[in-house]
N, CA, C and O of each residue as an XYZ file, in Angstrom:
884
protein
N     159.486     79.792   -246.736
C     159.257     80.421   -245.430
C     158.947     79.344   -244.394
O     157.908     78.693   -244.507
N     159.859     79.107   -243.315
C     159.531     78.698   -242.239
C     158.378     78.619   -241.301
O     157.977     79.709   -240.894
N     157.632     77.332   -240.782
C     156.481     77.562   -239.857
C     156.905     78.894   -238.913
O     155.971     79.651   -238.648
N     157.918     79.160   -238.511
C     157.484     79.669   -237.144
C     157.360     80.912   -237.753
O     156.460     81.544   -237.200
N     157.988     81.653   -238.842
C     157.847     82.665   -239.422
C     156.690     83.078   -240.597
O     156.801     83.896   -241.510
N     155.665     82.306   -240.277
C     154.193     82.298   -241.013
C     153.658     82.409   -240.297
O     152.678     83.126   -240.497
N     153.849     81.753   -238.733
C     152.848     81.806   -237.190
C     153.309     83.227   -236.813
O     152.324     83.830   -236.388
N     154.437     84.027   -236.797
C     154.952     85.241   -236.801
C     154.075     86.347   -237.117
O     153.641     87.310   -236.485
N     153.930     85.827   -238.504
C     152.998     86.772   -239.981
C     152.020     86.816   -239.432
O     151.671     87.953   -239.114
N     151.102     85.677   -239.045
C     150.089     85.334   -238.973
C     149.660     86.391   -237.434
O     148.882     87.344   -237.479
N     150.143     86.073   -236.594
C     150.181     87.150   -235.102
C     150.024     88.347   -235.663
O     148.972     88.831   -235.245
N     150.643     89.157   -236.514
C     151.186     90.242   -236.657
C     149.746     91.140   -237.222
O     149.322     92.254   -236.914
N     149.287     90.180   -238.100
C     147.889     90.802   -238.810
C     147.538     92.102   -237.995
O     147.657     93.232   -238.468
N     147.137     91.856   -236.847
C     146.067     92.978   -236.129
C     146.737     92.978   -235.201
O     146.787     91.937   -234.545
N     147.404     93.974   -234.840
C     148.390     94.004   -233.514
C     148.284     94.948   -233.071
O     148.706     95.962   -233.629
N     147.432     94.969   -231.421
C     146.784     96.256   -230.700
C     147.694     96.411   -229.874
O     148.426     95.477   -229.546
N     147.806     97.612   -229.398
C     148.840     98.271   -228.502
C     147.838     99.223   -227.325
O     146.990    100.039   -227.687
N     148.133     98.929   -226.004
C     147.014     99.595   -225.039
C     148.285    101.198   -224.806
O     149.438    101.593   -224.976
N     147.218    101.481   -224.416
C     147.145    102.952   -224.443
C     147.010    103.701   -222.994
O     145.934    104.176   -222.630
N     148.228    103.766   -222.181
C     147.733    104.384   -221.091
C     146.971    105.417   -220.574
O     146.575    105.439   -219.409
N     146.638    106.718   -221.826
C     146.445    108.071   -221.785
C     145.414    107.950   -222.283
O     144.861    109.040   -222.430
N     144.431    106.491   -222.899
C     143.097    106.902   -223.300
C     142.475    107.648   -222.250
O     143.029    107.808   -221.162
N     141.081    108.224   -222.596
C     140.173    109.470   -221.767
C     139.059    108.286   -221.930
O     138.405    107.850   -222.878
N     139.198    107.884   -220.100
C     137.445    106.965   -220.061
C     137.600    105.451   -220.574
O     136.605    104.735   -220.462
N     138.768    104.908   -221.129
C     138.736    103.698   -221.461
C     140.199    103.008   -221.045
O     141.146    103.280   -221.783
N     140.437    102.129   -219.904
C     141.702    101.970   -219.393
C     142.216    100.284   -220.381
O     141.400     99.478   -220.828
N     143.458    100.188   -220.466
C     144.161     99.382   -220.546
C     143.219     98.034   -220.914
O     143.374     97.522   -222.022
N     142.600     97.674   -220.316
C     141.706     96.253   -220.103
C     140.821     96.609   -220.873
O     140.779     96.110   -221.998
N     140.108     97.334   -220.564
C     138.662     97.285   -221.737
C     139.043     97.732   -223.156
O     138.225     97.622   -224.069
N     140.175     98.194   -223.340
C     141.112     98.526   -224.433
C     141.111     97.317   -225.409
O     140.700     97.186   -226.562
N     141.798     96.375   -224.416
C     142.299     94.724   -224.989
C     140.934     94.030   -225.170
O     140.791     93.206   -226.073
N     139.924     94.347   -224.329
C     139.022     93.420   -224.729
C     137.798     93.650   -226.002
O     136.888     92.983   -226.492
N     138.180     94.524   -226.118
C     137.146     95.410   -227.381
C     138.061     95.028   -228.812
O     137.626     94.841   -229.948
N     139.615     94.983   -228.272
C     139.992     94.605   -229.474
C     140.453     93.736   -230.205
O     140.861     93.767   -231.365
N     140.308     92.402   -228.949
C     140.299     90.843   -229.208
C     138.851     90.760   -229.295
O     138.554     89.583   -229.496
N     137.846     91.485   -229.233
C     136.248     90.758   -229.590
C     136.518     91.546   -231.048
O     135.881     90.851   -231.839
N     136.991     92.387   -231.636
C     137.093     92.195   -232.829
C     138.011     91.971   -234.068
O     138.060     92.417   -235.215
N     138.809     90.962   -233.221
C     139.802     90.068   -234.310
C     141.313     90.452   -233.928
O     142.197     89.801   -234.486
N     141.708     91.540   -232.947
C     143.208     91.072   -232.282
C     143.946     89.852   -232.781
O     143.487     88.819   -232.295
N     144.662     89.726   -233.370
C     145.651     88.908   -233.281
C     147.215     88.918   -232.683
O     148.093     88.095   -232.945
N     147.315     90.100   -231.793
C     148.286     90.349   -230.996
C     147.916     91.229   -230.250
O     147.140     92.049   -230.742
N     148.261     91.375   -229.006
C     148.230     92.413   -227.697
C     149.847     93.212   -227.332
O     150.813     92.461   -227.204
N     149.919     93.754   -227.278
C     150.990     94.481   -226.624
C     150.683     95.769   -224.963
O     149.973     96.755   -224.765
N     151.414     95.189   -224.365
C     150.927     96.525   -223.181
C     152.004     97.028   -223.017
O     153.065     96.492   -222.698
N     151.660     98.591   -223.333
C     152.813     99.288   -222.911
C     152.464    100.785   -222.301
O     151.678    101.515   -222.905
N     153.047    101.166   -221.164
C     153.094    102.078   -220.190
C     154.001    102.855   -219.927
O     154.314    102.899   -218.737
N     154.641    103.605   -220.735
C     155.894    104.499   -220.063
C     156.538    105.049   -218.855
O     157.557    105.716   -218.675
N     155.364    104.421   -217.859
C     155.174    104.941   -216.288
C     155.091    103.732   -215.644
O     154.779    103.843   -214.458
N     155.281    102.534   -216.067
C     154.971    101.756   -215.548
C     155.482    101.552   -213.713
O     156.567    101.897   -213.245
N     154.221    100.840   -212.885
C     154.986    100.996   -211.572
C     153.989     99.603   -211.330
O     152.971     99.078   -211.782
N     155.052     99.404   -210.276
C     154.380     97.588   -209.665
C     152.810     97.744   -209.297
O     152.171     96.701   -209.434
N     152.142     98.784   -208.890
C     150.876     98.983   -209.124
C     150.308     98.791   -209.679
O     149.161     98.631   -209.260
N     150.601     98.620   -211.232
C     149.696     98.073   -212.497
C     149.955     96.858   -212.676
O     149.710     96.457   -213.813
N     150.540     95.804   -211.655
C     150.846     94.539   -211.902
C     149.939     93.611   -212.537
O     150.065     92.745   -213.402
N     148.788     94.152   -211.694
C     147.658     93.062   -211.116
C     146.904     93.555   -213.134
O     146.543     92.828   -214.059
N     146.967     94.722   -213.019
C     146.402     94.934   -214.451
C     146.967     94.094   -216.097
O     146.451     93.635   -217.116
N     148.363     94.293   -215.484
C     149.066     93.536   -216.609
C     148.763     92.251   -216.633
O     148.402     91.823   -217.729
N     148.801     91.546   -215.794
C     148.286     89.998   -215.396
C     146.848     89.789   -215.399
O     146.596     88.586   -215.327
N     145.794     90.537   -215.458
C     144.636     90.529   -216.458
C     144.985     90.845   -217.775
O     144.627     89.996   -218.591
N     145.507     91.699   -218.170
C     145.326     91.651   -219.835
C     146.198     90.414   -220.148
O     145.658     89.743   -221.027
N     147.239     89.947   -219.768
C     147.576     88.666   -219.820
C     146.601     87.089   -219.663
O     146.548     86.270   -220.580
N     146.098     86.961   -218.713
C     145.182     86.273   -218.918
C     143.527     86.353   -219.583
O     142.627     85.523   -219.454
N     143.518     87.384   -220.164
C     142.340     87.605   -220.985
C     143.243     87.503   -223.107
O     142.660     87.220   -224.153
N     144.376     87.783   -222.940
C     144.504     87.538   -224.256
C     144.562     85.886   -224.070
O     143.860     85.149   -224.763
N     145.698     85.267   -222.813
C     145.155     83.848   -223.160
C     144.510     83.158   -223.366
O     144.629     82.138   -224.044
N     143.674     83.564   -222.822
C     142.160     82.766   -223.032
C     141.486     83.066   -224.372
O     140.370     82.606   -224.612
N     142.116     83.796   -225.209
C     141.510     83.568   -226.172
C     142.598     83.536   -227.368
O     142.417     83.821   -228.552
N     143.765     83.114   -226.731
C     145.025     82.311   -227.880
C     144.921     83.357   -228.745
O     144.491     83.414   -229.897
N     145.536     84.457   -227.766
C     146.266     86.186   -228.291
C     147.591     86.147   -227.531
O     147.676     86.387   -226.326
N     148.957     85.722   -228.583
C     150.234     86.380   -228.369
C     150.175     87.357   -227.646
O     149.665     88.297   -228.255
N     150.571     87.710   -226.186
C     150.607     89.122   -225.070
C     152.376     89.071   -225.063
O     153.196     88.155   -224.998
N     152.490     91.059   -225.201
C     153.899     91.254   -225.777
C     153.834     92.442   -224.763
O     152.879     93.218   -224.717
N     154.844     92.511   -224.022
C     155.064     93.879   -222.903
C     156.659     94.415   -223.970
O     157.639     93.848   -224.452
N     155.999     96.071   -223.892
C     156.658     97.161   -224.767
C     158.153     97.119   -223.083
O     157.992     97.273   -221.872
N     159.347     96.855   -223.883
C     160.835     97.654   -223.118
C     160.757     96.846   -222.031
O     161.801     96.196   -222.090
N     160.164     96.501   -221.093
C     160.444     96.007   -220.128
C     160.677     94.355   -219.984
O     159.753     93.761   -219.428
N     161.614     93.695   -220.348
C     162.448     92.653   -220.142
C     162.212     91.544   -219.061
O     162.220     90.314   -219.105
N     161.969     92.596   -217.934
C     161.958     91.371   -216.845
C     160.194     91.487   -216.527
O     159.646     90.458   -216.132
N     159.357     92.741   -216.710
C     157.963     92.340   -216.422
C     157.887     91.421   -217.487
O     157.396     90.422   -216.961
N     158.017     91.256   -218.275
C     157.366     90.347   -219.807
C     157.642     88.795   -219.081
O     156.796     87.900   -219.075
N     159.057     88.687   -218.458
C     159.173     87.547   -217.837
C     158.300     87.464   -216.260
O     157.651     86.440   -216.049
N     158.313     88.301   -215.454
C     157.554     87.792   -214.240
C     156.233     87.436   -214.406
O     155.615     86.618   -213.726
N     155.592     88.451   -215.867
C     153.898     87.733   -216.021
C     153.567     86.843   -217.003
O     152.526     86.912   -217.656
N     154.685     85.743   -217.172
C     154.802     85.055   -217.888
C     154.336     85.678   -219.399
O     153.345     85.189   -219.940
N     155.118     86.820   -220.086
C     153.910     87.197   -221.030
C     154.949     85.986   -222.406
O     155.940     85.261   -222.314
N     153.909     86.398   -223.637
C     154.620     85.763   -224.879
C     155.775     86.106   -225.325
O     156.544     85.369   -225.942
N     155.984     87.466   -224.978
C     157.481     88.098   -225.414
C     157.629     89.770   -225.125
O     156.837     90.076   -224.233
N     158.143     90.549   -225.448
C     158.592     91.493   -225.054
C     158.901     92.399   -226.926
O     159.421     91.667   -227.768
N     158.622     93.570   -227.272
C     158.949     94.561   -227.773
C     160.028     95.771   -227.794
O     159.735     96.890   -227.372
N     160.996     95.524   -228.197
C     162.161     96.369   -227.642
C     162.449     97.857   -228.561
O     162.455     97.735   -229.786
N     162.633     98.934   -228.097
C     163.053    100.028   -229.043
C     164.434    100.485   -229.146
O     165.203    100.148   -228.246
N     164.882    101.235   -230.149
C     166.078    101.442   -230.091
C     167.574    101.593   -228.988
O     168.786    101.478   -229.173
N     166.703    101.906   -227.814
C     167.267    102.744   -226.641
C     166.931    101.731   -225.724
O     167.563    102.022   -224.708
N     166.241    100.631   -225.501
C     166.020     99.477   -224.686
C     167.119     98.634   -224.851
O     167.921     98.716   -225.781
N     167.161     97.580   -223.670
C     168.162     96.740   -224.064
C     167.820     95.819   -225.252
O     166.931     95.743   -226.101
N     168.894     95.183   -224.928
C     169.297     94.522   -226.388
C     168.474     93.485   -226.536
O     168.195     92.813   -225.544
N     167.855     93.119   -227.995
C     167.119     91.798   -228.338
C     168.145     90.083   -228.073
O     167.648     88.962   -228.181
N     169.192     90.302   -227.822
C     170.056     89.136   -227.552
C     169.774     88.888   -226.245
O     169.251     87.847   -225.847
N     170.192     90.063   -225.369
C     169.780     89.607   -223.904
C     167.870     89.479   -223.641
O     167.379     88.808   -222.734
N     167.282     90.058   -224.374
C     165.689     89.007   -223.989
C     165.425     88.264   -224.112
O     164.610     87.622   -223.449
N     166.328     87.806   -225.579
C     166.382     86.123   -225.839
C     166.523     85.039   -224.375
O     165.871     84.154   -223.821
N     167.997     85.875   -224.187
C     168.666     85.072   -222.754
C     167.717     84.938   -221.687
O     167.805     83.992   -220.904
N     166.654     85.964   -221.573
C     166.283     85.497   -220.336
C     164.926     85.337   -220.241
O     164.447     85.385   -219.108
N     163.934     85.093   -221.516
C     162.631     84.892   -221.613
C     162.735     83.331   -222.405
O     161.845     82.483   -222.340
N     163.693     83.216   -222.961
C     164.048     81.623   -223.415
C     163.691     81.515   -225.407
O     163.221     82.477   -226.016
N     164.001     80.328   -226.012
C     163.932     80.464   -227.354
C     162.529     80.181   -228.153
O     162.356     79.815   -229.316
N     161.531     80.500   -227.049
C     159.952     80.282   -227.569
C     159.513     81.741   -227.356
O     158.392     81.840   -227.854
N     159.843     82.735   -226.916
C     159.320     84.187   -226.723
C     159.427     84.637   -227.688
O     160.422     84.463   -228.391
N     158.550     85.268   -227.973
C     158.157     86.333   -229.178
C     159.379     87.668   -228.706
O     159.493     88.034   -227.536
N     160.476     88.448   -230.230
C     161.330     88.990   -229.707
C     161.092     90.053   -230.910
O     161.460     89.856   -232.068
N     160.347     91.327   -230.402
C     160.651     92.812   -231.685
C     161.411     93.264   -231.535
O     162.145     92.893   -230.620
N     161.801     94.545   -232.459
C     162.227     95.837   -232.292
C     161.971     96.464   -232.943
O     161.890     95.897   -234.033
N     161.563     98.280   -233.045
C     161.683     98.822   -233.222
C     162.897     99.411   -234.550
O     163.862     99.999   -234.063
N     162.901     99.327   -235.649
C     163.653    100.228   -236.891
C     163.042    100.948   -237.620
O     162.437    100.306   -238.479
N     162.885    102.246   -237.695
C     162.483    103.841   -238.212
C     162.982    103.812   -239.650
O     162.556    104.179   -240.745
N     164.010    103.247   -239.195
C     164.797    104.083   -241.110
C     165.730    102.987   -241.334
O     165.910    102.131   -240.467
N     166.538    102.968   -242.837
C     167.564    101.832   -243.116
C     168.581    101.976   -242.233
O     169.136    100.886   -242.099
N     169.228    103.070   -241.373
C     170.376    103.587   -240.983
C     170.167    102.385   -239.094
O     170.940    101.701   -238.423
N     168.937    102.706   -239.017
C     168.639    101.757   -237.972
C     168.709    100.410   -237.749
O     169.049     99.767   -236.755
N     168.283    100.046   -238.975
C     168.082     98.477   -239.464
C     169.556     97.971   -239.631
O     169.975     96.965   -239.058
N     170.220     98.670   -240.373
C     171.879     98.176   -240.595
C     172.506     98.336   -239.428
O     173.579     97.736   -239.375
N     172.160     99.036   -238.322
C     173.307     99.213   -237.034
C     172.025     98.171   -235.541
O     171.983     98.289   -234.316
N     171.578     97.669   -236.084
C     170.401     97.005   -235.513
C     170.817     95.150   -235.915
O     170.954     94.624   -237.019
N     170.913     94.596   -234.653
C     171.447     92.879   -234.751
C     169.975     92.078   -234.754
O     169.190     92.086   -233.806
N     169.888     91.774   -235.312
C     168.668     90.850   -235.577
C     168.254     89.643   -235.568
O     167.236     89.067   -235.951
N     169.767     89.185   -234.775
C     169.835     87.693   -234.648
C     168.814     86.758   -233.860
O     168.344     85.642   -234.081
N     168.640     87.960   -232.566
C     167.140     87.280   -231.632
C     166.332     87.766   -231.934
O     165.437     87.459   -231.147
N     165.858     88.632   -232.882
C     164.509     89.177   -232.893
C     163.956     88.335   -233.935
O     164.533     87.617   -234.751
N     162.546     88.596   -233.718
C     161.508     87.722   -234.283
C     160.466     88.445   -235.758
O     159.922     87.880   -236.707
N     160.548     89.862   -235.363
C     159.621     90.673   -236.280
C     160.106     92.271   -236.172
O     160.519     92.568   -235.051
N     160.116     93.162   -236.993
C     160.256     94.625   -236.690
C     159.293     95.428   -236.518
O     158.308     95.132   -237.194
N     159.173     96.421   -235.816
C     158.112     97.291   -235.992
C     158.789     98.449   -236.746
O     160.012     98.585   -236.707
N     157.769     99.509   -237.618
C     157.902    100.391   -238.300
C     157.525    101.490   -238.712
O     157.055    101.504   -239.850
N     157.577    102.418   -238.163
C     157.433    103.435   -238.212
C     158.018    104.447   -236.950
O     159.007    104.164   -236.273
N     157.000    105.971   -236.747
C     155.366    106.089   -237.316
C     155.464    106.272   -239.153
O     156.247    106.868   -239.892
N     154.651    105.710   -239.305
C     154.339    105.853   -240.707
C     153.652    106.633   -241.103
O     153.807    107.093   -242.235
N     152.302    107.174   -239.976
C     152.078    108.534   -240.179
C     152.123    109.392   -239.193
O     152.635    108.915   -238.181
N     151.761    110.536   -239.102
C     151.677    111.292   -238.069
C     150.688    110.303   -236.784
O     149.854    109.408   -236.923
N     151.353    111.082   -235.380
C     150.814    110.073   -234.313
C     150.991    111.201   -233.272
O     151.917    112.005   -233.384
N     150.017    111.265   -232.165
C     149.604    112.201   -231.079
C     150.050    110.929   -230.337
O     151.117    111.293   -229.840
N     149.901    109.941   -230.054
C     149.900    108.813   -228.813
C     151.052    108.836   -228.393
O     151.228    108.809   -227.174
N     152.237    108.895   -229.349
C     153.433    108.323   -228.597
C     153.928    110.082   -228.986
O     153.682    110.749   -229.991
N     154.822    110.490   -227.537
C     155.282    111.741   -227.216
C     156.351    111.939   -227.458
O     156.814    113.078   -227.514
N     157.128    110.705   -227.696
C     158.727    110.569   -228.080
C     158.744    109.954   -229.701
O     159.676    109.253   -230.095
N     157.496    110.349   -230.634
C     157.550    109.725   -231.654
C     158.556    110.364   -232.434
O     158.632    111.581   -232.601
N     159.545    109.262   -233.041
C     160.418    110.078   -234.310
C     159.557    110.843   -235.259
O     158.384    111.173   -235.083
N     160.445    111.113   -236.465
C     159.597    111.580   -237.701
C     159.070    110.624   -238.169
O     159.304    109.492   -237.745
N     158.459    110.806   -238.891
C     157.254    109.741   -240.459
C     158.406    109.617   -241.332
O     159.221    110.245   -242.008
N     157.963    108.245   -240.878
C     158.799    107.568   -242.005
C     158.066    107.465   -243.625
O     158.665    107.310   -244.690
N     156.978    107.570   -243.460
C     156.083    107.500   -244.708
C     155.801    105.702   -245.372
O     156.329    104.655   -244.997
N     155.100    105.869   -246.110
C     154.860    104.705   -246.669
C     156.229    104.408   -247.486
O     156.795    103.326   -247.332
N     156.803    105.509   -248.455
C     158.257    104.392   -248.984
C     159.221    104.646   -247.607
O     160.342    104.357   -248.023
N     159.317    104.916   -246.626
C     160.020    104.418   -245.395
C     159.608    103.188   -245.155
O     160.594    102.466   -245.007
N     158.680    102.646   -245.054
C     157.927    101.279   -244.811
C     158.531     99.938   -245.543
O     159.177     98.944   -245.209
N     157.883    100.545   -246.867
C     158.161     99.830   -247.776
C     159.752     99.209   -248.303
O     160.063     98.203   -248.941
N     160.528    100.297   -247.721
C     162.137    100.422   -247.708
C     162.873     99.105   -246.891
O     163.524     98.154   -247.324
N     162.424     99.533   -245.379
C     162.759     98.097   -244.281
C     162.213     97.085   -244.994
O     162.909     96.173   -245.440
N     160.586     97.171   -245.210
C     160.335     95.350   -245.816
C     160.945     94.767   -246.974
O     160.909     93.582   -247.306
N     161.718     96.074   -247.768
C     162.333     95.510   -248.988
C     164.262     94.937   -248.777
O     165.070     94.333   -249.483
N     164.272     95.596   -247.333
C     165.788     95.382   -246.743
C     165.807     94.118   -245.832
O     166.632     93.206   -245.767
N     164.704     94.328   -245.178
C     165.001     92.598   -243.723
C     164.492     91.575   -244.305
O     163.710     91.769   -245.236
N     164.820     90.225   -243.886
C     164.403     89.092   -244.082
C     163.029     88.879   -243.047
O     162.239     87.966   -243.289
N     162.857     89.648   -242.075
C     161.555     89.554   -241.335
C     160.632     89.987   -241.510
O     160.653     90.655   -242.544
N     159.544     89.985   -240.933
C     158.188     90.598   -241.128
C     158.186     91.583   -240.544
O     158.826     91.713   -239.500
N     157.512     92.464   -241.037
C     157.613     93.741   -240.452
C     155.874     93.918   -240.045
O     154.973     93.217   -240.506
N     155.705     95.168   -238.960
C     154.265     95.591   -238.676
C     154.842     96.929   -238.857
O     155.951     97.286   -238.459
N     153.690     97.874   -239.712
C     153.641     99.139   -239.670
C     152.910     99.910   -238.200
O     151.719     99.728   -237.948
N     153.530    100.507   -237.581
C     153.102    101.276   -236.967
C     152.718    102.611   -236.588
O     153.435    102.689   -235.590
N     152.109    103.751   -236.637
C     152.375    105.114   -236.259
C     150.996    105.511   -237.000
O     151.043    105.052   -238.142
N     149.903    106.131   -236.787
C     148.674    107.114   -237.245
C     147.964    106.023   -238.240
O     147.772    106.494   -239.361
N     147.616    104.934   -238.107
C     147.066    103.887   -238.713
C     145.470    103.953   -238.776
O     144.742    104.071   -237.790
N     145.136    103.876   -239.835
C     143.591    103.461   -239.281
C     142.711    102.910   -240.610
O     143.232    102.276   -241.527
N     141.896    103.114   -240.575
C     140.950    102.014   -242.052
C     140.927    102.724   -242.857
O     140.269    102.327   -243.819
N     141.626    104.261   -243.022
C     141.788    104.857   -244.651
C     143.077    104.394   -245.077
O     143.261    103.990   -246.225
N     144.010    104.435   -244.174
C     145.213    103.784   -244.439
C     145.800    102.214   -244.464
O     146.679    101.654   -245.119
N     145.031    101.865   -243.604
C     145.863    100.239   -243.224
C     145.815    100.064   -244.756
O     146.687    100.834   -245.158
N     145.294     99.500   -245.749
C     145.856     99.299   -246.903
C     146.938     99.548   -247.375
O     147.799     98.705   -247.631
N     147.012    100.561   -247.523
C     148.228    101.132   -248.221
C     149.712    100.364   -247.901
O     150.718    100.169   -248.583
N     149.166     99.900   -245.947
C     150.655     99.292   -245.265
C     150.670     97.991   -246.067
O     151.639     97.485   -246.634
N     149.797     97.681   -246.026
C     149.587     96.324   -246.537
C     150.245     96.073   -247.893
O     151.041     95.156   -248.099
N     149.726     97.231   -249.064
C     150.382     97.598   -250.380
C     152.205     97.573   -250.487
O     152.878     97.192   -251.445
N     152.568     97.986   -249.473
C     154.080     98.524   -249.246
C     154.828     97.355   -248.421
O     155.878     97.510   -247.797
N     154.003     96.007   -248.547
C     154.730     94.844   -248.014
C     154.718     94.677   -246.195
O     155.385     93.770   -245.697
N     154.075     95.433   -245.485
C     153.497     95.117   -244.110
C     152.988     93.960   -243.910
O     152.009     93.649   -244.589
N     153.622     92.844   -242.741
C     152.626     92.108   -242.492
C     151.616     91.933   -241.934
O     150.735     91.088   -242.092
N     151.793     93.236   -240.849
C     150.453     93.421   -240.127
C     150.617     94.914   -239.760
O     151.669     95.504   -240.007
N     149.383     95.619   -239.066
C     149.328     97.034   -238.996
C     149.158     96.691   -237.079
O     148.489     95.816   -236.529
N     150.187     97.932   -236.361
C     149.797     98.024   -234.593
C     149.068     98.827   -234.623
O     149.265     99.605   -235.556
N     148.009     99.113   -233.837
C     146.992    100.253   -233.954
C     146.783    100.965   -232.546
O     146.089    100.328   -231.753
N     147.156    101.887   -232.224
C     146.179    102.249   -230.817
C     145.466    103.489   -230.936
O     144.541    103.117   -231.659
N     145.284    104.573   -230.745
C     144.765    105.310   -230.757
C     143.620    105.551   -231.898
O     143.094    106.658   -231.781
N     143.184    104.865   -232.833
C     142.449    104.671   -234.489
C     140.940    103.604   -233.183
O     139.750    103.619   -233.501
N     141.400    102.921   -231.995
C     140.776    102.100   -231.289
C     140.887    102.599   -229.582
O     140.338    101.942   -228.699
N     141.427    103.454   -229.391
C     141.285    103.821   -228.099
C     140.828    105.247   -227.498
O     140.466    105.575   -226.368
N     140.995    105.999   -228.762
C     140.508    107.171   -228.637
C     139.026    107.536   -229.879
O     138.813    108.439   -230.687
N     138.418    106.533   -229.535
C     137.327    106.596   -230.817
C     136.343    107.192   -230.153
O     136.457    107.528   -228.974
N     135.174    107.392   -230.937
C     134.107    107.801   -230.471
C     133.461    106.098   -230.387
O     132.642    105.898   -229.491
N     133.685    105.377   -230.947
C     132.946    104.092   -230.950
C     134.017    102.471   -231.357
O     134.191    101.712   -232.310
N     134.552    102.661   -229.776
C     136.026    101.621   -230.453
C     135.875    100.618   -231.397
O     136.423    100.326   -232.460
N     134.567     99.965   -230.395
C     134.221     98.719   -231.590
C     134.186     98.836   -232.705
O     134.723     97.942   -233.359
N     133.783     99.554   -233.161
C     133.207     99.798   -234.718
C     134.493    100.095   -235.527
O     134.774     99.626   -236.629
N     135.442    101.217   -234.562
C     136.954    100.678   -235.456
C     137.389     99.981   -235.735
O     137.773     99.778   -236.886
N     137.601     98.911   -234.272
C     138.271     97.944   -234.140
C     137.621     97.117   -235.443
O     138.328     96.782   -236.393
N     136.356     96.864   -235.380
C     135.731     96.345   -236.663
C     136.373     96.613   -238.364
O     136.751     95.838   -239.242
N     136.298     97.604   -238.300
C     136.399     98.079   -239.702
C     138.140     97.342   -240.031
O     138.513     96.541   -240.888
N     139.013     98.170   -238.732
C     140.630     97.471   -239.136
C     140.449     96.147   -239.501
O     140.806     95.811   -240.630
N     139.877     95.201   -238.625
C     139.825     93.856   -238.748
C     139.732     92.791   -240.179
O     140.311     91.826   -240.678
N     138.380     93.875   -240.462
C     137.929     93.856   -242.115
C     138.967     93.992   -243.167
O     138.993     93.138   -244.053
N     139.726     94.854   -243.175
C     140.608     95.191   -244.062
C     141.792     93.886   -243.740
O     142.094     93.289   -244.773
N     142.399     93.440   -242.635
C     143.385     92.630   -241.727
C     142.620     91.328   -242.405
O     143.360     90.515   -242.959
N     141.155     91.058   -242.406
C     141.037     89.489   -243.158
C     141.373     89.682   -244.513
O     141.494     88.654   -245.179
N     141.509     90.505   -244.939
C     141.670     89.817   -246.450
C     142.644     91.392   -246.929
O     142.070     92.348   -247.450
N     143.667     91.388   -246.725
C     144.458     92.369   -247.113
C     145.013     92.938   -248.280
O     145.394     91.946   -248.902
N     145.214     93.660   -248.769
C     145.926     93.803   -250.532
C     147.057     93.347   -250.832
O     147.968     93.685   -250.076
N     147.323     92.659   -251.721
C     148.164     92.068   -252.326
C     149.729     93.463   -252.232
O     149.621     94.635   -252.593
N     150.687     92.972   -251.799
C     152.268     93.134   -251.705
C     152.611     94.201   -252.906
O     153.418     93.768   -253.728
N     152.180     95.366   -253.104
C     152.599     95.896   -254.578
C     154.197     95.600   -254.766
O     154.651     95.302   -255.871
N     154.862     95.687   -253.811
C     156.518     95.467   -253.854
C     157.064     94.833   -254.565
O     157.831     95.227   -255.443
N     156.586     93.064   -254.158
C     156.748     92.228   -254.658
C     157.599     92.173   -256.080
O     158.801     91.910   -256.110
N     156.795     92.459   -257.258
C     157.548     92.678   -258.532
C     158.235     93.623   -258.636
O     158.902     93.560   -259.669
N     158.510     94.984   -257.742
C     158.916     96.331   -258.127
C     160.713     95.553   -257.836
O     161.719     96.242   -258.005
């Protein structure tokens, strides 16, 4: 395995996703609750996004820098480039991972989005950097969520791509294991940390499980 694809792995561990629709906790205090407890990636993503939240994006940008947190803007291509972020997250229906390559350059962090094998095989993977996966379980946050893919959905992509994959979709500290079990390199979390009664203490607990994770059951299968 290649450095840059261990520094990949390594990002992927704890990978928070802000949440526009939290109740009482916006975007920023989102990111910062969940880089004080072990973030190893940020993602901002807004389905509404409007040049109004500029100034917001460019704080959570300079608050993951400052504390040497990969910042990844969900679909949008050219904000990821105007706020200088680390890279960009693309989904099925976004443009293409070749053209973000083209225009964020060959040091940007480059996802996408694959649900199922049918995705992954009609899915070019030449610029992307890591997949995301799922939902893996049921999920209220995202409104356009496909079906559950389940844990052997999970386990399926990491046993098909040569990349690292992050599980994503209804995650939280009864489960993150299990992703981990099924060959995940890291778990995205939002709502398990944005809709808590006590974020920190989530954010805590994921973290816990994210330092020292369960061993790959796949592996030999």
């Amino acid at each position: 395995m290649d450095y840059e694809t261990l520094m990949i792995k390594k990002a992927l561990r704890f990978y928070y996703i802000t949440d526009e629709d939290a109740p009482g906790l916006p975007p920023l205090a989102q990111v910062e609750i969940a880089i004080q407890a072990g973030a190893t990636m940020v993602q901002f993503r807004h389905k509404a996004f409007s040049l109004k939240l500029f100034d917001e994006v460019a704080a959570i940008r300079d608050l993951a820098k400052n504390n040497s947190v990969p910042f990844l803007v969900n679909d949008d291509i050219l904000l990821a480039k105007a706020v200088s972020a680390d890279g960009v997250h693309l989904g099925q229906t976004d443009e293409s991972p070749a053209l973000a390559r083209r225009i964020l350059g060959p040091e940007a962090i480059v996802g996408v989005s694959v649900s199922t094998l049918k995705e992954l095989e009609r899915t070019d993977l030449t610029s992307c950097d890591y997949i995301g996966t799922g939902p893996v379980f049921e999920t209220r946050t995202k409104k356009d969520a496909k079906p559950t893919c389940g844990l052997d959905g999970l386990g399926a992509v990491v046993r098909a791509s040569a990349l690292p994959v992050v599980a994503i979709g209804g995650i939280n500290a009864e489960n993150a294991s299990a992703c981990f079990r099924h060959g995940a390199a890291g778990i995205a979390v939002i709502s398990y940390i944005s809709r808590a009664a006590n974020p920190l203490q989530n954010a805590r607990k994921l973290w816990g499980i994210c330092q020292n994770p369960p061993p790959n059951d796949l592996i030999a299968s």
